[in-house]
C-alpha positions as CSV (number, residue, x, y, z in Angstrom):
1,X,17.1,139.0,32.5
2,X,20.2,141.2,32.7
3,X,22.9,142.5,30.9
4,X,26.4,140.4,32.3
5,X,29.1,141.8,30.5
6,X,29.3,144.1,27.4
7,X,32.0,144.9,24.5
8,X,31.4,148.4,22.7
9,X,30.6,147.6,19.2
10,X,31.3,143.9,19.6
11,X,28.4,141.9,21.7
12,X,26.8,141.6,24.8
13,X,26.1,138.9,27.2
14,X,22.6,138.1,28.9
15,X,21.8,135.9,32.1
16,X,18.0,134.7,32.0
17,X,18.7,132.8,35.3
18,X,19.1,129.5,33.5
19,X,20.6,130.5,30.5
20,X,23.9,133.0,29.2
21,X,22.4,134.9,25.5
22,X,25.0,136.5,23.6
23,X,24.0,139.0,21.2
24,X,27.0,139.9,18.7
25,X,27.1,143.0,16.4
26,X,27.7,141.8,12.7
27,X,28.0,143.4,9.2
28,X,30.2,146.2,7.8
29,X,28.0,149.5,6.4
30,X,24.5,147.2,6.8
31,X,24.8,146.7,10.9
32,X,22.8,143.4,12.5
33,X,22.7,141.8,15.6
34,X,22.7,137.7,15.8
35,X,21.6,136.4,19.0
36,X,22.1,132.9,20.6
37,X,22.1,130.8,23.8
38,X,25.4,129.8,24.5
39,X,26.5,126.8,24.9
40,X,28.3,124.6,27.8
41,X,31.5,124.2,26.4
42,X,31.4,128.5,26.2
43,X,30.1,129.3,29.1
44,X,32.8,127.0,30.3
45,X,35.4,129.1,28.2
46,X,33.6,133.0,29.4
47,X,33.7,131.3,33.2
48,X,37.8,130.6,32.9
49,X,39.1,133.2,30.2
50,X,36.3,136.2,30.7
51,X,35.6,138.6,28.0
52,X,38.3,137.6,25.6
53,X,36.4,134.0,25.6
54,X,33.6,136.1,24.2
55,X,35.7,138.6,21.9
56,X,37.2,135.1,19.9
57,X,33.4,133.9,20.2
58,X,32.2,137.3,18.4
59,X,35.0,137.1,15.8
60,X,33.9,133.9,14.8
61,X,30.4,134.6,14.6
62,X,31.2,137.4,12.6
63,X,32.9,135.7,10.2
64,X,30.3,133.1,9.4
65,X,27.5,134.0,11.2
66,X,25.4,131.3,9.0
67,X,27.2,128.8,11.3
68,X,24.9,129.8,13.9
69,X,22.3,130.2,12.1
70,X,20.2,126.6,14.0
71,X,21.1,128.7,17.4
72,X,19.9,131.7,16.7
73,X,17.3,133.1,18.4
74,X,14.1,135.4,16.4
75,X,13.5,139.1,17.4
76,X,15.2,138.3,20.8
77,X,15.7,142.4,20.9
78,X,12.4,142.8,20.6
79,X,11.3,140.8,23.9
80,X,10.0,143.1,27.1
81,X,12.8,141.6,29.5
82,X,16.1,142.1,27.1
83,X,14.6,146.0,26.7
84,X,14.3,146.1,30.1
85,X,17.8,144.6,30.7
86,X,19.0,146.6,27.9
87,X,17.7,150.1,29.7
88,X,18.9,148.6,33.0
89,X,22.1,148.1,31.6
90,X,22.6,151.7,29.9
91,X,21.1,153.3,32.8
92,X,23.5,152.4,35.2
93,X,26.3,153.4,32.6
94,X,27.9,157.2,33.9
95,X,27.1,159.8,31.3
96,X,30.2,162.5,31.2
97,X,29.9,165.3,29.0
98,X,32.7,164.4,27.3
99,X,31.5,161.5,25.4
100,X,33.6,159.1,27.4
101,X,31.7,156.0,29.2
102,X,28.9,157.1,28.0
103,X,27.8,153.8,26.7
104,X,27.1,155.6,23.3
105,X,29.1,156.4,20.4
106,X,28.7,159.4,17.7
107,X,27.4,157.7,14.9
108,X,27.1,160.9,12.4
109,X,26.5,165.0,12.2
110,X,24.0,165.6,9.4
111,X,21.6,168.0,7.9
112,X,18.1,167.4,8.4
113,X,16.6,164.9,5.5
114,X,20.3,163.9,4.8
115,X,20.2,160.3,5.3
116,X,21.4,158.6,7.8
117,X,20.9,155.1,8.1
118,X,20.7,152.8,11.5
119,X,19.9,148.7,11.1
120,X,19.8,148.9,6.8
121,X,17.6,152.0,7.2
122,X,17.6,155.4,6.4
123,X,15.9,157.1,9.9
124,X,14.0,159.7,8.1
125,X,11.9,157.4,6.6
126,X,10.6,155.8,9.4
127,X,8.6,156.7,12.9
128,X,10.5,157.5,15.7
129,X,8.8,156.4,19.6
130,X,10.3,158.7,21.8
131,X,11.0,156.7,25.1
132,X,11.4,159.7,27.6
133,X,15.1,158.7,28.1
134,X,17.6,161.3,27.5
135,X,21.8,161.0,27.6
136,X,24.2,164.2,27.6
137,X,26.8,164.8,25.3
138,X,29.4,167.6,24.4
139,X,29.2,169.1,20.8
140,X,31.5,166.9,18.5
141,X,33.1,169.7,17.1
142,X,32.4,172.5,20.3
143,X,33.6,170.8,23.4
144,X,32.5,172.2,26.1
145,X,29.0,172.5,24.5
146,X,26.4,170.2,26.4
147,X,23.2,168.6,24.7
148,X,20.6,166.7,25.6
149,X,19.5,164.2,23.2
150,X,16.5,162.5,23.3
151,X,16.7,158.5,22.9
152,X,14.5,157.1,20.2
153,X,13.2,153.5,19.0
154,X,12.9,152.4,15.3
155,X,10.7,149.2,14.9
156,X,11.7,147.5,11.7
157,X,10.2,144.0,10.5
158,X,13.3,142.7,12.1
159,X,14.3,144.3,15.2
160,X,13.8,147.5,17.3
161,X,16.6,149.9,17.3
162,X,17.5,152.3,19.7
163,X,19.3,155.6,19.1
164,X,19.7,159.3,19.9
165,X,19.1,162.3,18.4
166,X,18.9,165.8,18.3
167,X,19.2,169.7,16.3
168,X,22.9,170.8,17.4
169,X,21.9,173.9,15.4
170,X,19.0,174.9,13.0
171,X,18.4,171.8,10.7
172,X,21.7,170.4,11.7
173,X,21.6,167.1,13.7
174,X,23.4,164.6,15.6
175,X,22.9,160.8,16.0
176,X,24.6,158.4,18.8
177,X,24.1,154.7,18.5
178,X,24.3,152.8,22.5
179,X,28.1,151.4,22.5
180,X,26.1,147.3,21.7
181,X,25.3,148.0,18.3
């Protein structure tokens, strides 16, 4: 399994070696991912048109993702080999200081217990699995500041999630989402 082709805050595109998987980032405030094997006639479009084949492809999923509802495939983000793609994939993403090409984006600056909600679900109520990954970003509002964050997993009935996190100052934190959600 590995990561083809991504659009930040739009979808991503797998390759099992038989199959192409798009997973497509839907909802407004309540975020989900739908996942499904693509099928000839788009892999036909992705192979002439490229990413904006998938962009339309996203849109429309979007828009009535019940339509693919038959397609979809269960706790696909869950599986060991899209992880591993998935960490393969942000991995090999530069991390600059400045927050650009990271392959993550700011998702907010909040005081501790404040809640701040990832997937439908406020992250203070939950565990977090620390993965041992880190990524480097400057302070939102002191650039030139570097932090580490550490990367986290939230395991919900319905996925995992992945984010970042960590104290900018005392009790005052910062949250990053990778660019695919």
């Amino acid at each position: 399994m590995q990561v083809l082709a991504s659009s930040s805050y739009s979808w991503t595109l797998f390759d099992d070696g038989t199959r192409h998987l798009l997973s497509v980032v839907c909802g407004s405030s309540a975020l989900f991912t739908l996942e499904f094997q693509l099928s000839p006639v788009e892999v036909q479009g992705y192979g002439e048109r490229g990413d904006i084949a998938l962009d339309e492809l996203a849109s429309s999923v979007r828009l009535q993702p019940e339509r693919y509802n038959q397609r979809r495939i269960l706790d696909f983000t869950q599986l060991p080999e899209v992880k591993a793609a998935m960490a393969g994939w942000q991995s090999s993403q530069p991390i600059v200081a400045d927050g650009q090409n990271t392959g993550w984006h700011l998702l907010k600056v909040a005081a501790q217990g404040e809640p701040v909600v990832i997937g439908g679900r406020n992250v203070w109520t939950l565990a977090w699995q620390e993965t041992e990954q880190q990524i480097s970003v400057e302070h939102p509002d002191y650039p030139g500041q570097i932090h580490s964050l550490d990367v986290y997993e939230l395991q919900t009935e319905e996925q995992t999630l992945m984010f970042a996190a960590g104290e900018l100052s005392n009790n005052v934190w910062c949250f990053y989402l990778p660019d695919v959600y």
